[in-house]
C-alpha positions as CSV (number, residue, x, y, z in Angstrom):
1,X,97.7,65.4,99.2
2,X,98.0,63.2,95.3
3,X,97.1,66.8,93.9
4,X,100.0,68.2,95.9
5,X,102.2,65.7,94.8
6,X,101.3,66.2,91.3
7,X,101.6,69.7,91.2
8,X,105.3,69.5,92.7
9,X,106.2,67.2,90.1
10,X,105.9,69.8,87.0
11,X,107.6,72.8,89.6
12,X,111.1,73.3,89.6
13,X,112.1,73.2,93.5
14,X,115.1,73.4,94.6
15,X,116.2,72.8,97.7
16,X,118.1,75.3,99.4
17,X,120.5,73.8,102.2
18,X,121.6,76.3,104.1
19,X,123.1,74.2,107.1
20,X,126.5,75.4,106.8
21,X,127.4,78.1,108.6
22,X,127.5,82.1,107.5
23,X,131.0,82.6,108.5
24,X,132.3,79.8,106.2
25,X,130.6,80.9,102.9
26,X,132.2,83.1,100.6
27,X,129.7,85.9,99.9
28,X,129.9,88.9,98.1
29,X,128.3,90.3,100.8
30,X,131.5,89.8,103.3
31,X,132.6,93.4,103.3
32,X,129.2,94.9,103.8
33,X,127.4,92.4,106.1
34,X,125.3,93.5,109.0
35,X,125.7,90.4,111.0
36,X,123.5,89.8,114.0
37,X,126.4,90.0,116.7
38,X,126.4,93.4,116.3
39,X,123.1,94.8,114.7
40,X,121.9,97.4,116.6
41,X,125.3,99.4,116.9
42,X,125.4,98.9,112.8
43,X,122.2,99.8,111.7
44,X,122.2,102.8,113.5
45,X,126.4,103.8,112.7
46,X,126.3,102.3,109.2
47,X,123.2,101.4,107.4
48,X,120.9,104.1,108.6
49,X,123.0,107.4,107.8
50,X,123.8,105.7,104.4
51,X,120.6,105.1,103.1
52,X,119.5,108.5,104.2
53,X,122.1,110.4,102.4
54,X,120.3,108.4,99.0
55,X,117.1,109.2,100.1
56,X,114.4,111.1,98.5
57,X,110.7,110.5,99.7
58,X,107.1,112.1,99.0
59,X,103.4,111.5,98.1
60,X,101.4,110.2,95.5
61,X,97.4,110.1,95.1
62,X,96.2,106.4,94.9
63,X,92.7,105.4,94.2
64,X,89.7,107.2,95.6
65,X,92.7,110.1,96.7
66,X,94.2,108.3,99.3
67,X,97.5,109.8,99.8
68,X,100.6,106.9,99.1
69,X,104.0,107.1,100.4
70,X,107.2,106.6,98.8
71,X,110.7,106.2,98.5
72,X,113.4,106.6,96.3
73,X,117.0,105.9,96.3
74,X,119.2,106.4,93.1
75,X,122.5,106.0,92.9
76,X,125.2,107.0,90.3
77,X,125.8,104.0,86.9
78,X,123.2,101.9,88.6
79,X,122.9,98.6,86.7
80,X,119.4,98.1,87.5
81,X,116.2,99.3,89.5
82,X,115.1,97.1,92.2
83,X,111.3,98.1,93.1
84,X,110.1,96.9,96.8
85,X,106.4,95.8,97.7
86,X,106.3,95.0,101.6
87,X,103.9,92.9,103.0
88,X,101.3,92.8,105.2
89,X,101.0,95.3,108.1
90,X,104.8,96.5,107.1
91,X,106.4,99.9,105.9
92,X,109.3,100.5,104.1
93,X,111.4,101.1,107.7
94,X,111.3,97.3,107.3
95,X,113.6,96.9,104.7
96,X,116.3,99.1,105.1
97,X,118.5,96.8,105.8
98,X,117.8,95.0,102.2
99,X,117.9,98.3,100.7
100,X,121.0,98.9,102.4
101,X,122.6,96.0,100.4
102,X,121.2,96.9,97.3
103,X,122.8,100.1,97.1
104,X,125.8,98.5,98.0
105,X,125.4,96.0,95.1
106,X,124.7,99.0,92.9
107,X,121.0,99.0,92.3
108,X,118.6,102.1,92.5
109,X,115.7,100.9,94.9
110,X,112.2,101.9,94.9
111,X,109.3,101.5,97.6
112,X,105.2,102.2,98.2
113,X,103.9,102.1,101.6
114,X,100.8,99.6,100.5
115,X,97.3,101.8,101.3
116,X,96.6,101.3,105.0
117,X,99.6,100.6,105.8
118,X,102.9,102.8,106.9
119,X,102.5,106.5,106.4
120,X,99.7,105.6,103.6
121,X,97.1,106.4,105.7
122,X,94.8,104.5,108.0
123,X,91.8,102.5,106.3
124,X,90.7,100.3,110.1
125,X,86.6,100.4,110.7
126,X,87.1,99.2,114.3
127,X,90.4,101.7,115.0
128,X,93.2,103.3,113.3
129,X,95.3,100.4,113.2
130,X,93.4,98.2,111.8
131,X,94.2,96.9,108.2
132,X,91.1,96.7,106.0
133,X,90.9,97.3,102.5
134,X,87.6,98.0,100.3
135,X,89.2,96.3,97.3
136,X,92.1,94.1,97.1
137,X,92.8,95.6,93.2
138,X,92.8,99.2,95.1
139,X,96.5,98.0,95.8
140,X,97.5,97.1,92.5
141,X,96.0,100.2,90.7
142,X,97.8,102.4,93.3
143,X,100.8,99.9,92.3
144,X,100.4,101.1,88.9
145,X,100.4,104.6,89.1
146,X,103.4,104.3,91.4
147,X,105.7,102.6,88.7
148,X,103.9,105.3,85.7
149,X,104.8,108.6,88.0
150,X,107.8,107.4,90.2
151,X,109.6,104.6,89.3
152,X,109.5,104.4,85.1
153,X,110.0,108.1,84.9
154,X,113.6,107.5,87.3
155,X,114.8,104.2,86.0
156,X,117.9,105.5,83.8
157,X,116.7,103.4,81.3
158,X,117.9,100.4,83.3
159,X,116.1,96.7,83.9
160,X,113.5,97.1,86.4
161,X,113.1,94.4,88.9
162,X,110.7,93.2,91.4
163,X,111.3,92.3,95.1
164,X,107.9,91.2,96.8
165,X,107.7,90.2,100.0
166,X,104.4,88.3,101.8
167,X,100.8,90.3,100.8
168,X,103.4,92.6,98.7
169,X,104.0,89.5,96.5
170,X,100.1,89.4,96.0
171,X,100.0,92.3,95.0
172,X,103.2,92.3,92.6
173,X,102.0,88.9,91.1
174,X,98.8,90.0,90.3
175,X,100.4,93.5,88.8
176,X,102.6,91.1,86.7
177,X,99.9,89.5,85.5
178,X,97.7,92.1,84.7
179,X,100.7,94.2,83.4
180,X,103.5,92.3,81.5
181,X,105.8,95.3,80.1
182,X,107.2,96.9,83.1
183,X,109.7,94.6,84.8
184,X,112.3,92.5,83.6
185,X,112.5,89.8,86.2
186,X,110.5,89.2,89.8
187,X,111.9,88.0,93.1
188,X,109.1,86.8,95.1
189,X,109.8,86.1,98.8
190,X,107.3,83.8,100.8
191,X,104.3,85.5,98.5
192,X,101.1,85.4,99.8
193,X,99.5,83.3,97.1
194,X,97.5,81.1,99.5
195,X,96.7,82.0,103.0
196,X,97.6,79.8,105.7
197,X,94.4,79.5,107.8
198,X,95.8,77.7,110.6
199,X,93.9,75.2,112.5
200,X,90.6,76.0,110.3
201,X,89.9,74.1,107.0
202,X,90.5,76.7,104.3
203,X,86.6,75.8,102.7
204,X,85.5,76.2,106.4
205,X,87.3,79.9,106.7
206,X,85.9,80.3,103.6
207,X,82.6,80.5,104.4
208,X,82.9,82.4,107.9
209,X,84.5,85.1,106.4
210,X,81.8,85.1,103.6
211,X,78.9,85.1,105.6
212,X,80.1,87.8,108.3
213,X,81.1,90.1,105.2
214,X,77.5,89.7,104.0
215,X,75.9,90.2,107.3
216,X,77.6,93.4,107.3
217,X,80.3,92.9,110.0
218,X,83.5,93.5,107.4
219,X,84.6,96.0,109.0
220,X,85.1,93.8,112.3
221,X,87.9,92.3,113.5
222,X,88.7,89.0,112.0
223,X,88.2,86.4,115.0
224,X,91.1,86.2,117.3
225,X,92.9,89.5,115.8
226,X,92.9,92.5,117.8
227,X,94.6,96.4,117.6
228,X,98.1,97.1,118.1
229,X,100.1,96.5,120.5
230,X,103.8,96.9,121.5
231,X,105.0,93.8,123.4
232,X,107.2,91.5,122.2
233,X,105.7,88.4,120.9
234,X,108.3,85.8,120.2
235,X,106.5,83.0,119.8
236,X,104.5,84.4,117.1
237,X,106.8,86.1,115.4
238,X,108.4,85.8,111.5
239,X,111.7,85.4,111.7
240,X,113.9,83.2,114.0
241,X,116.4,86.7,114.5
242,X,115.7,87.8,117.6
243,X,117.6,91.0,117.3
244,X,116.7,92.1,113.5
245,X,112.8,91.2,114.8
246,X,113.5,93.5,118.1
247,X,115.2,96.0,116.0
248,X,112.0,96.9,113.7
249,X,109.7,96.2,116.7
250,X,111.1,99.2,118.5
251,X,110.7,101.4,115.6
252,X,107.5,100.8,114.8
253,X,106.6,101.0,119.0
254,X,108.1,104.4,119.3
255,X,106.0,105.2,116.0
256,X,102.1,105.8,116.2
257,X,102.0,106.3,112.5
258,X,103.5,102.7,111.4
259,X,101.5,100.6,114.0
260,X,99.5,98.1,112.4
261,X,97.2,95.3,114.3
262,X,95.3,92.3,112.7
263,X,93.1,92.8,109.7
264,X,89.0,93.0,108.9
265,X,87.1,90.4,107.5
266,X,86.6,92.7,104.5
267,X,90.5,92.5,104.1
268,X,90.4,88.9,104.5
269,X,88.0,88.0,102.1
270,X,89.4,89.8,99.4
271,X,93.0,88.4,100.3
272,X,90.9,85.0,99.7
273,X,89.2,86.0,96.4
274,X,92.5,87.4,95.0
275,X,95.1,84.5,95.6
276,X,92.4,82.3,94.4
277,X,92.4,84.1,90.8
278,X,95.8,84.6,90.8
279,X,97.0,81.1,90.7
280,X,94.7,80.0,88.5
281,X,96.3,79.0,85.2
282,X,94.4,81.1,82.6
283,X,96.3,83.6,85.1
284,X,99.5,82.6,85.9
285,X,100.3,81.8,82.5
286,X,100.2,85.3,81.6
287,X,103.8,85.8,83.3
288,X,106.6,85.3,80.9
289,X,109.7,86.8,82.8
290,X,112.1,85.0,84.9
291,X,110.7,84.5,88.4
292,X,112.8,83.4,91.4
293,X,110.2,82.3,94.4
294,X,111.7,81.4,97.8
295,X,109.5,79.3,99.9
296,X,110.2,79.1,103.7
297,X,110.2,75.7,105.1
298,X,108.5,76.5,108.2
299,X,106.5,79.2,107.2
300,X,103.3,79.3,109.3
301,X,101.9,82.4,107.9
302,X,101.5,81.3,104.0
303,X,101.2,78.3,102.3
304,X,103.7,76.5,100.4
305,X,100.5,74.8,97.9
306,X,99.6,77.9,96.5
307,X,102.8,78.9,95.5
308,X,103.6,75.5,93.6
309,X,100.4,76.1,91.7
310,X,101.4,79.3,90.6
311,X,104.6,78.2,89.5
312,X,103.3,75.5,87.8
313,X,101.7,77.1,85.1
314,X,103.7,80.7,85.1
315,X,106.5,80.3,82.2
316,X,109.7,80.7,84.1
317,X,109.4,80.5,87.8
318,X,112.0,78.9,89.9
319,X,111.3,77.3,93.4
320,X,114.0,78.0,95.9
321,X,112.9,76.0,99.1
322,X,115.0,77.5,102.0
323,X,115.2,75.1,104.9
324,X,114.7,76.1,109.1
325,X,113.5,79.8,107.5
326,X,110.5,81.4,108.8
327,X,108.0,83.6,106.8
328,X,110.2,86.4,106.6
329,X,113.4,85.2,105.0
330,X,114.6,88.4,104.0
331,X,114.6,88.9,107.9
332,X,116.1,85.7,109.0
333,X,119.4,85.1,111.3
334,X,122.6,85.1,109.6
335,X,123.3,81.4,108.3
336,X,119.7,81.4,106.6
337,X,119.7,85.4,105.7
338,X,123.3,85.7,103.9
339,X,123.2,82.5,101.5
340,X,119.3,83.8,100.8
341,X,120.7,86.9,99.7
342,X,123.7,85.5,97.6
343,X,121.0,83.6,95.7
344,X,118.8,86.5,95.2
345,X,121.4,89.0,94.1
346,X,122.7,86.5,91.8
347,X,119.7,86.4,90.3
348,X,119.1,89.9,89.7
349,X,122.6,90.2,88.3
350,X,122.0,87.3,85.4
351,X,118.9,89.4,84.5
């Protein structure tokens, strides 16, 4: 607890308030807006038809030849590149809303379906949707050779920023720090730079997931995860939007391809082994561009302690606490989504 304390003291964290309502803020998203009232009816009429007319998509070969899929979207005089890592057991079909508005604010956008996850193939031991990974830097080599044959070769010569989003922000901060010459500024939304291991004491999960890794059970099920499946579970669910959480439920239930359950204890471990080194400060100190982190107040899936410590020794990282939000802001119902996004785009555009 003192150590928590301490560390918050030399992080700048802002507090958020995002009690007033959507409909009183001026935003310059007003005139695009896909409020929740009337999502369904506008994703499908509006946002989906648009972002397809933009939309070019194939396949790259990631480590070990595992075939990655991506997207691109360019526009015409686009002020910037915005380049999208989604997090854990997501595909790009996830964001389009986000990309949506990004196109609208006149950014090119870029995404990678992570290995094992979307239409990157299926790495489960115990069934196909399963996410394991041999090697947690697997993602961020595949990361790289995304931005050397995708995204750098498309960028118009523009700023290239990040957007990272859960495990994709694990993956984008430890690309940032391993590689400092590729973008210009990071957004990184609730990043997975400490897992939240519930009701077990992290030292205790530690060594669980230790010692069934080195009995050879990795490829197992960690304990209380399970396969896929396509009911609705509210009450565990990341964002307090009912109808944008039902809205990408239904995709991903009409679609074998995208359904992802819980993870290995392989996965796990190496999720623990990376956000230890990242946060580290021989490590965090590496990243010199701005750095705009939005922690979600009631975010049960990450925790807020790792992402202090990271920001604590990183040279220009901003804490934006957002208060009543879930895990997955980006996601969130409208008086917590729209000022999030206000913040964020401002952001990009001071860059």
């Amino acid at each position: 607890m003192l150590i928590s304390l301490i560390v918050q003291l030399f992080v700048n964290i802002n507090t958020f308030n995002i009690k007033v309502n959507a409909a009183e803020i001026n935003s310059k998203l007003d005139e695009i807006y896909i409020s929740e009232s009337n999502y369904n009816e506008d994703m499908k009429s509006k946002v989906e038809p648009y972002i397809k007319s933009k939309l070019e998509s194939g396949y790259i070969d990631g480590d070990k030849d595992v075939k990655l899929y991506y997207e691109k979207y360019n526009i015409e005089n686009a002020k910037a590149n915005i380049v999208i890592s989604h997090g854990y057991t997501e595909s790009l079909e996830k964001y389009h809303e986000l990309i949506y508005y990004f196109l609208k604010e006149g950014y090119n956008v870029f995404g990678i379906e992570h290995r094992g996850h979307g239409r990157s193939g299926t790495l489960g031991i115990a069934d196909k949707t399963q996410v394991n990974v041999e090697k947690f830097d697997q993602y961020v080599t595949d990361f790289k050779k995304f931005m050397d044959e995708v995204v750098m070769p498309n960028n118009q010569g523009k700023k290239v920023l990040l957007f990272a989003h859960s495990m994709g922000g694990t993956i984008g901060t430890k690309f940032i720090e391993d590689y400092q010459d590729y973008f210009d500024a990071a957004v990184l939304s609730a990043p997975m730079l400490e897992v939240n291991t519930g009701n077990i004491p992290k030292f205790l999960a530690d060594i669980i997931v230790e010692f069934e890794v080195a009995i050879g059970n990795g490829g197992n099920y960690v304990l209380g995860k399970k396969p896929y499946t396509p009911e609705y579970k509210e009450n565990e669910i990341g964002t307090s939007s009912l109808n944008r959480y039902k809205y990408s439920h239904d995709i991903v239930a009409n679609n074998k391809e995208l359904q992802r359950g819980g993870a290995s204890y392989n996965w796990t471990k190496e999720a623990f082994d990376t956000t230890k080194e990242i946060i580290k400060p021989e490590n965090a100190s590496k990243v010199k561009i701005p750095i705009l982190l939005f922690q979600a107040d009631n975010d049960t899936y990450v925790k807020a302690e790792g992402q202090n410590k990271f920001a604590s020794s990183a040279k220009n990282c901003e804490i934006e606490k957002i208060e009543n939000s879930r895990h997955e802001i980006y996601l969130e119902k409208d008086e917590i989504q729209k000022p999030y996004l206000d913040e964020l785009l401002d952001f990009y555009d001071k860059v």
